[in-house]
PyMOL commands that place a pseudoatom at each C-alpha (Angstrom):
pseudoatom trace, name=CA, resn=UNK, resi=1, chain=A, elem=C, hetatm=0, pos=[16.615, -33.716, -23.195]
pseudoatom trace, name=CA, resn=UNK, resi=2, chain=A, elem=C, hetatm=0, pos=[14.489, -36.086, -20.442]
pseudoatom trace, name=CA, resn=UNK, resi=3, chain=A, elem=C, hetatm=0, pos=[12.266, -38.213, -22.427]
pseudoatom trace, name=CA, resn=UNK, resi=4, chain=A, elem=C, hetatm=0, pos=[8.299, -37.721, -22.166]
pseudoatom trace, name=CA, resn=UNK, resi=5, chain=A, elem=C, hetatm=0, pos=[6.536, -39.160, -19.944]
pseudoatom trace, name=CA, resn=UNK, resi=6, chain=A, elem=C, hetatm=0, pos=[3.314, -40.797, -21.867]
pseudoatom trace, name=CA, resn=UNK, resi=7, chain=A, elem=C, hetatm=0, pos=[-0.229, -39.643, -20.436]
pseudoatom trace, name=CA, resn=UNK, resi=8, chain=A, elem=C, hetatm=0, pos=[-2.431, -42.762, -19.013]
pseudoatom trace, name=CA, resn=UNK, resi=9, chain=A, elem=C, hetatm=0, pos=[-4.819, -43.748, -20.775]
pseudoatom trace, name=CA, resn=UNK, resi=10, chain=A, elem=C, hetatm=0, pos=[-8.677, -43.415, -20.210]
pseudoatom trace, name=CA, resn=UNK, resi=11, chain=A, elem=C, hetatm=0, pos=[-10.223, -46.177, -19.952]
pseudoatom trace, name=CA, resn=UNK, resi=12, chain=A, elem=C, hetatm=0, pos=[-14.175, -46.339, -20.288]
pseudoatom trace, name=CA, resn=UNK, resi=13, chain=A, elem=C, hetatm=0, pos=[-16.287, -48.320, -17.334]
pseudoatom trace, name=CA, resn=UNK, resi=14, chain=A, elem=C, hetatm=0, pos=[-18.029, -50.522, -19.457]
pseudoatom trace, name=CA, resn=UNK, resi=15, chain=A, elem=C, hetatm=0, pos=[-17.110, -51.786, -23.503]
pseudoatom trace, name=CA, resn=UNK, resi=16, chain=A, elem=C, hetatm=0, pos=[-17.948, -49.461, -26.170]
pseudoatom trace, name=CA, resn=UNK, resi=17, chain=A, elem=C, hetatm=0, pos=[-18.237, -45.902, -23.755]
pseudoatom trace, name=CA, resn=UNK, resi=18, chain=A, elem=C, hetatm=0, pos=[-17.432, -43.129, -24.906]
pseudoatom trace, name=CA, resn=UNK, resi=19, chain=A, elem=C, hetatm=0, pos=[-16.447, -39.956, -22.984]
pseudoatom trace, name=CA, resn=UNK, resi=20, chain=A, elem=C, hetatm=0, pos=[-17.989, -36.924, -24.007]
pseudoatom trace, name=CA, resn=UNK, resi=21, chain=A, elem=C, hetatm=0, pos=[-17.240, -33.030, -23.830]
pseudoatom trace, name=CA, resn=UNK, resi=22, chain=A, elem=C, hetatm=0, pos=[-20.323, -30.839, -23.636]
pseudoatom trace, name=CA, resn=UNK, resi=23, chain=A, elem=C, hetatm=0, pos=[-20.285, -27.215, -23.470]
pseudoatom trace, name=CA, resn=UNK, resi=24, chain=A, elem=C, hetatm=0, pos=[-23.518, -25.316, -22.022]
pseudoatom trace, name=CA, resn=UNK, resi=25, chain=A, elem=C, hetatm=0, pos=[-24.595, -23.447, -19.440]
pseudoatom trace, name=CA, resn=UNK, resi=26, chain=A, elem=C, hetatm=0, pos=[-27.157, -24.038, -17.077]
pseudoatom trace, name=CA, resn=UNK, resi=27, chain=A, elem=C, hetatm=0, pos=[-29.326, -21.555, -15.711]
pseudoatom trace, name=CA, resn=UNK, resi=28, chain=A, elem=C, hetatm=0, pos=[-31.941, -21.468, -13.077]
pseudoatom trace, name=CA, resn=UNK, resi=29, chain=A, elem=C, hetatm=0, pos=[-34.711, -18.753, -11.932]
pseudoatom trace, name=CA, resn=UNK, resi=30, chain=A, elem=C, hetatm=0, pos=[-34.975, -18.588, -8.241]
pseudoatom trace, name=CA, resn=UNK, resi=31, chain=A, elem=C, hetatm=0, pos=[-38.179, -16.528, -7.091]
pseudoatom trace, name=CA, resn=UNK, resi=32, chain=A, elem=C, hetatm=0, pos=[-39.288, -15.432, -3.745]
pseudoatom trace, name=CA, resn=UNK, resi=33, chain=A, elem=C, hetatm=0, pos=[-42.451, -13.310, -2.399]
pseudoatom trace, name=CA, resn=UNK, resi=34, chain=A, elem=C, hetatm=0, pos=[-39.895, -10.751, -0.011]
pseudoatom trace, name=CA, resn=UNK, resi=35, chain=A, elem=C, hetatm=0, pos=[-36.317, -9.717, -0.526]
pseudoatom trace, name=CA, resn=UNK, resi=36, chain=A, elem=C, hetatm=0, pos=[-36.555, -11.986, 2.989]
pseudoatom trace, name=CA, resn=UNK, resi=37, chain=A, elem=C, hetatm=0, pos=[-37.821, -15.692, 1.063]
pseudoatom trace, name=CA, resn=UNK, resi=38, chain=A, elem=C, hetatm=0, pos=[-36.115, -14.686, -1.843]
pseudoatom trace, name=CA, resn=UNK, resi=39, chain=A, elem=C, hetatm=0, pos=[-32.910, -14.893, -0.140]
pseudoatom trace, name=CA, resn=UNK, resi=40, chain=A, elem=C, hetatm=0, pos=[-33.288, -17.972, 1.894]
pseudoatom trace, name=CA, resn=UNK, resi=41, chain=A, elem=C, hetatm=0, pos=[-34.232, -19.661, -1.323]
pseudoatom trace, name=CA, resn=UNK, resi=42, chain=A, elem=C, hetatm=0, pos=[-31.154, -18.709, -3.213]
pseudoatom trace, name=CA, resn=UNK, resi=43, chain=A, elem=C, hetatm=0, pos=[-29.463, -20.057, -0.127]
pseudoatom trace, name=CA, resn=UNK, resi=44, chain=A, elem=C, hetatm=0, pos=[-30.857, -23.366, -0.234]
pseudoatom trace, name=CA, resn=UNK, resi=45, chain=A, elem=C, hetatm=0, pos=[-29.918, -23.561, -3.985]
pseudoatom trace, name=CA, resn=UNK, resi=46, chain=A, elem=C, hetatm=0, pos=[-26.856, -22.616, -3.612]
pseudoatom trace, name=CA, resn=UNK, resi=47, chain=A, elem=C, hetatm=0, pos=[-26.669, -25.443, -0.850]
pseudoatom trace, name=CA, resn=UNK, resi=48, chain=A, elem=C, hetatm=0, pos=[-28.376, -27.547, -3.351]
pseudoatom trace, name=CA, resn=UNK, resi=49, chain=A, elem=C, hetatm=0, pos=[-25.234, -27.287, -5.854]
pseudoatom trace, name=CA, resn=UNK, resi=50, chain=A, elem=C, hetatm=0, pos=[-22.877, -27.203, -3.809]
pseudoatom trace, name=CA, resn=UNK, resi=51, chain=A, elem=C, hetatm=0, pos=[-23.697, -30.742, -2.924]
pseudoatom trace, name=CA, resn=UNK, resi=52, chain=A, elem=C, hetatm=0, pos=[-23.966, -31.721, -6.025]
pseudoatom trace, name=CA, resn=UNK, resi=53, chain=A, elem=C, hetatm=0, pos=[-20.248, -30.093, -7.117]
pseudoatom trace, name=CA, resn=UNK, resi=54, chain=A, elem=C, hetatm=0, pos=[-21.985, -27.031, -8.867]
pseudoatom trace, name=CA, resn=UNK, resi=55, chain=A, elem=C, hetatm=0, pos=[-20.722, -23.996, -8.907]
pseudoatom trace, name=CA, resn=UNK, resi=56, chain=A, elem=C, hetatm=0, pos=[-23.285, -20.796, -8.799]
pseudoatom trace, name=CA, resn=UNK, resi=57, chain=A, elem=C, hetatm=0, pos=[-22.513, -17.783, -10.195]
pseudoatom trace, name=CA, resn=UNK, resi=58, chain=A, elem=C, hetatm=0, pos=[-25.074, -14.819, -9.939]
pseudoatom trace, name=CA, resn=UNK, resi=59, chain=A, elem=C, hetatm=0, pos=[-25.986, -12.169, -12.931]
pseudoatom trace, name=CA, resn=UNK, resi=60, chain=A, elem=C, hetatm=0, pos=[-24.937, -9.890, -11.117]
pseudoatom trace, name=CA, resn=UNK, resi=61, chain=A, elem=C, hetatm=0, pos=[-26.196, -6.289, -13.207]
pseudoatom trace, name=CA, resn=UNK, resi=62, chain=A, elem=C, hetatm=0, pos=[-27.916, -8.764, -15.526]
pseudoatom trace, name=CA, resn=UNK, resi=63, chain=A, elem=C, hetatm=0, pos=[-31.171, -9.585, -14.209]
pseudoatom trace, name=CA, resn=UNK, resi=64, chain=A, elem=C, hetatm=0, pos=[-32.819, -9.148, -17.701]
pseudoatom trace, name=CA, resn=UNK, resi=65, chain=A, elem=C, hetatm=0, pos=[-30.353, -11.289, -20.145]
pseudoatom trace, name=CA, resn=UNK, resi=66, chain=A, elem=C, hetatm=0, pos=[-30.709, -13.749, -17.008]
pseudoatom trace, name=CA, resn=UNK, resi=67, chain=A, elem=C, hetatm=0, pos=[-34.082, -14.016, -17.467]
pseudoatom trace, name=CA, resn=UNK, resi=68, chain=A, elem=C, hetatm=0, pos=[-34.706, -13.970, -21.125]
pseudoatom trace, name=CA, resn=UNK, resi=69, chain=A, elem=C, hetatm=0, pos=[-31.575, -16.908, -21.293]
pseudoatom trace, name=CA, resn=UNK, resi=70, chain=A, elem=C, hetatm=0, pos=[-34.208, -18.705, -18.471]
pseudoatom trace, name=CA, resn=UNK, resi=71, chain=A, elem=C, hetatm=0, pos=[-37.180, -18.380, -20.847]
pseudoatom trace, name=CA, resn=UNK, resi=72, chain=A, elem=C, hetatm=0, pos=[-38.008, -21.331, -23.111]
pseudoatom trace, name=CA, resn=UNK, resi=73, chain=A, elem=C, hetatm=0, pos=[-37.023, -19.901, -26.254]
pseudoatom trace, name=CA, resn=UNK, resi=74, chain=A, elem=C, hetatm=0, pos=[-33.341, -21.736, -26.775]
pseudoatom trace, name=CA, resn=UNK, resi=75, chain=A, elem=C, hetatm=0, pos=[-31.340, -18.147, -26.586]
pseudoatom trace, name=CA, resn=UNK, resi=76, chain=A, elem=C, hetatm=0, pos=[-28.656, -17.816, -24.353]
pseudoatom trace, name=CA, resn=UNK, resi=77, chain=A, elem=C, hetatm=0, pos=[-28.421, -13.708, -23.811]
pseudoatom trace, name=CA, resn=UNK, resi=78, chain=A, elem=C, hetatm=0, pos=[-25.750, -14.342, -20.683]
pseudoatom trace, name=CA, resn=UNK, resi=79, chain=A, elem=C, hetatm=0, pos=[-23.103, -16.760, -22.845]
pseudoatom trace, name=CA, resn=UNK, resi=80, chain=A, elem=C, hetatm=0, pos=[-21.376, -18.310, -18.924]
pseudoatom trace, name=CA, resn=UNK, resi=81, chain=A, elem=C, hetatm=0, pos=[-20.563, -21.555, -20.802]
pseudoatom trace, name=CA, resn=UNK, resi=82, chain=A, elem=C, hetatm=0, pos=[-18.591, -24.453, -19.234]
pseudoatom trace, name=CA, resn=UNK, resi=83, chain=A, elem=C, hetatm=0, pos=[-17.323, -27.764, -20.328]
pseudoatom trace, name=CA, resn=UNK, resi=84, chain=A, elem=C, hetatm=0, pos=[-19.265, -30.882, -19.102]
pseudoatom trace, name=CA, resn=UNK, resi=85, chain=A, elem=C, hetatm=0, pos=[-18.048, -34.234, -19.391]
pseudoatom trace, name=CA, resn=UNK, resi=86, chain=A, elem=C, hetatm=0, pos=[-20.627, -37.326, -19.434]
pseudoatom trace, name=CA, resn=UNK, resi=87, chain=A, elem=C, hetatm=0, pos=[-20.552, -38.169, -16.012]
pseudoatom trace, name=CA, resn=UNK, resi=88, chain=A, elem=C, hetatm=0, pos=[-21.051, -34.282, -14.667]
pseudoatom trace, name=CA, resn=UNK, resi=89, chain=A, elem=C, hetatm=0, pos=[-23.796, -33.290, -17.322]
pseudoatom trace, name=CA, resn=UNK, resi=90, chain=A, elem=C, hetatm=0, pos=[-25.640, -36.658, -16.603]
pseudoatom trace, name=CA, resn=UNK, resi=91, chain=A, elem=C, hetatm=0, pos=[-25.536, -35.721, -12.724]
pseudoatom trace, name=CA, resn=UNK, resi=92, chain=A, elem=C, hetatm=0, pos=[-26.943, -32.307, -13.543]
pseudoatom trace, name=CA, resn=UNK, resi=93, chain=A, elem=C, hetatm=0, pos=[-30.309, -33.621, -14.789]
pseudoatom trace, name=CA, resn=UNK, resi=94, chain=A, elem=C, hetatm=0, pos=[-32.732, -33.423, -11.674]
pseudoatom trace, name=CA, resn=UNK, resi=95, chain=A, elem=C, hetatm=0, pos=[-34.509, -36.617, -12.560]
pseudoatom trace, name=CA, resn=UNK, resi=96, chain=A, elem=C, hetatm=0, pos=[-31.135, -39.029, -11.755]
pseudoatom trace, name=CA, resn=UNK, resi=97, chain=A, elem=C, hetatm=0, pos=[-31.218, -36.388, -8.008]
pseudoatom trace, name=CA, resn=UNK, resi=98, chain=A, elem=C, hetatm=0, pos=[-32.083, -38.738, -5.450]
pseudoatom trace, name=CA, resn=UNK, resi=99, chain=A, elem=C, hetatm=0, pos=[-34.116, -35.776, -3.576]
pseudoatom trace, name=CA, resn=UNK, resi=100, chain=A, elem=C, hetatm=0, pos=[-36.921, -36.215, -6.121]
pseudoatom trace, name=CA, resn=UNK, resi=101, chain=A, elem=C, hetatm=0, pos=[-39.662, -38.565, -5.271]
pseudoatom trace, name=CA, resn=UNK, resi=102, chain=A, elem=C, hetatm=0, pos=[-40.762, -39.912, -8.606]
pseudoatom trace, name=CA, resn=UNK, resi=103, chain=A, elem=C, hetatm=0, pos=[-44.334, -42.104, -7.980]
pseudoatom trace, name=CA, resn=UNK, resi=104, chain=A, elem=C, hetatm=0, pos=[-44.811, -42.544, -11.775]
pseudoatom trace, name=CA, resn=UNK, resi=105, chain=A, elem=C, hetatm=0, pos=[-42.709, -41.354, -15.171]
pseudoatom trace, name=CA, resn=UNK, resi=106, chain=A, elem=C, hetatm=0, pos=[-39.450, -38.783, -15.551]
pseudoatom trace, name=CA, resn=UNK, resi=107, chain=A, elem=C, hetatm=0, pos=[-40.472, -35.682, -14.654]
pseudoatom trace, name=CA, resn=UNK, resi=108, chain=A, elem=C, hetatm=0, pos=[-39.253, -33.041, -17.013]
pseudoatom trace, name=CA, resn=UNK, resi=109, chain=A, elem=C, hetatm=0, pos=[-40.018, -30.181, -14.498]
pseudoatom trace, name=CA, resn=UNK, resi=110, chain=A, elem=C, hetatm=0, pos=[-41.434, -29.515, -10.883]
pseudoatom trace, name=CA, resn=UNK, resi=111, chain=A, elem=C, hetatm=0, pos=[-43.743, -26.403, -10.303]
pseudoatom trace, name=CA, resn=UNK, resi=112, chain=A, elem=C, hetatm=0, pos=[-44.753, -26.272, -6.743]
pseudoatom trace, name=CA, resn=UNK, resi=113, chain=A, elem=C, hetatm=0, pos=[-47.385, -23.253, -6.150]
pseudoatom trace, name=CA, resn=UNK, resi=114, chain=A, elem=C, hetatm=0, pos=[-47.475, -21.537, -2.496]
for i in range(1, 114): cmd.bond("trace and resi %d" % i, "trace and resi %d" % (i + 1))
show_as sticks, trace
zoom trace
């Protein structure tokens, strides 16, 4: 029998980090005034992830568990978890998104009106 070869071992960036598993999901409402806008916006945020390493999977048949899950209420109707690590949740948040101008403070949400 070949002997095992030993995994490498992870080594933090800086003294004392820790690497993290997370498991979530993250959801986001897309709306749009026309089948037409609604469509070129879930383009652009699918272009949005994609640059970011996201993947974006539709409720497909599931428009109402999608939005309830969207809602502020902390229930997850749809269940699409995935496993984060540190560096890939931390890269999700849209305040560390260098698209954002930020003039003053984190913002914890950006509501644009038409």
């Amino acid at each position: 029998m070949p002997p095992r070869s030993t995994p490498p071992t992870w080594q933090p960036a800086w003294p004392g980090a820790r690497l993290r598993l997370f498991r979530l999901g993250l959801y986001l409402t897309v709306h749009g005034s026309s089948p037409q806008d609604l469509a070129q916006r879930l383009a652009e945020v699918r272009a949005l992830a994609a640059s970011l390493l996201l993947d974006v999977a539709l409720a497909t048949w599931r428009q109402l568990q999608g939005w309830i899950t969207s809602l502020p209420f902390g229930f997850d109707a749809l269940g699409m978890r995935r496993v984060f690590d540190t560096d890939a949740l931390a890269a999700s948040f849209p305040f560390t998104s260098p698209d954002l101008p930020i003039s003053a403070g984190t913002p914890t949400g950006v509501c644009c009106s038409a």
